[in-house]
N, C-alpha and C positions, 0 to 999 in steps of 0.2 A: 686603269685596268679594263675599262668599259669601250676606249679608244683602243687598246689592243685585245679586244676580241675574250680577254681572260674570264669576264664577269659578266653576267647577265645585265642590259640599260635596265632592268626595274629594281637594282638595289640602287638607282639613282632616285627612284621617285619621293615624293614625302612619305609620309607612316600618316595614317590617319590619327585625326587631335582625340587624344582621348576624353571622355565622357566626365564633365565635371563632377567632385566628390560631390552629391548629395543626399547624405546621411544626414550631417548638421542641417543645411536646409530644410530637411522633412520632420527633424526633430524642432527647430524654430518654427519651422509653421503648422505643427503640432500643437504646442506650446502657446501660439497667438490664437489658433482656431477654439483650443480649449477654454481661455480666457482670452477675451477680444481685450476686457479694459485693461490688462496689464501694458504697463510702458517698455520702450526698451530696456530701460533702466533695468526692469522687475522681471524682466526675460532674461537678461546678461548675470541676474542677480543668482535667478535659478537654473541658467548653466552652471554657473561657479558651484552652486551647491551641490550638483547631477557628478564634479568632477570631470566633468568635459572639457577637450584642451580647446580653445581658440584656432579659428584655422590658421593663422600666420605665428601660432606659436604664441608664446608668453603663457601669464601665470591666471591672467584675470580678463573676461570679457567685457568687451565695450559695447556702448549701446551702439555705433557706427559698424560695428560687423554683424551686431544682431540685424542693423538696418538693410547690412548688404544683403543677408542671407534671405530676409523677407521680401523685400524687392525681389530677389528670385525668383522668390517661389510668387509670388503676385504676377509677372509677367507668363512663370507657366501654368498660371490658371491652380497653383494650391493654395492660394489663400487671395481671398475677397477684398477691393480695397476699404 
């Protein structure tokens, strides 16, 4: 449509990415800044109790997505290593 004249070339551009969810992340590193000495274990333990869904779904959090979420937030400067 853009070769024949019908449509404007900027519905070919991309869409800008949108802005990662971070709710969960500001809630895990809520959660670590409040208690440093909990593990992930003990963080993952009390999402599940908060009723919080895991970002990729399922029933129960892992201490590997608590890990993703903290790593997050530690590269933009909310939580200390």
């Amino acid at each position: 449509m853009v070769r024949e004249k019908l449509a404007e070339p900027e519905l070919l551009t991309r869409s800008p990415r949108r802005p990662p969810e971070d709710q969960l992340m500001r809630l895990v590193a809520g959660i670590a800044i409040a208690d440093p000495d909990l593990s992930l274990r003990d963080i993952a333990v009390q999402l599940d109790q908060m009723h919080e869904r895991p970002p990729r779904g399922g029933r129960k959090w892992q201490p590997s997505s608590v890990r993703a979420l903290l790593d997050e937030a530690r590269r933009l400067g909310l939580v200390r290593s």
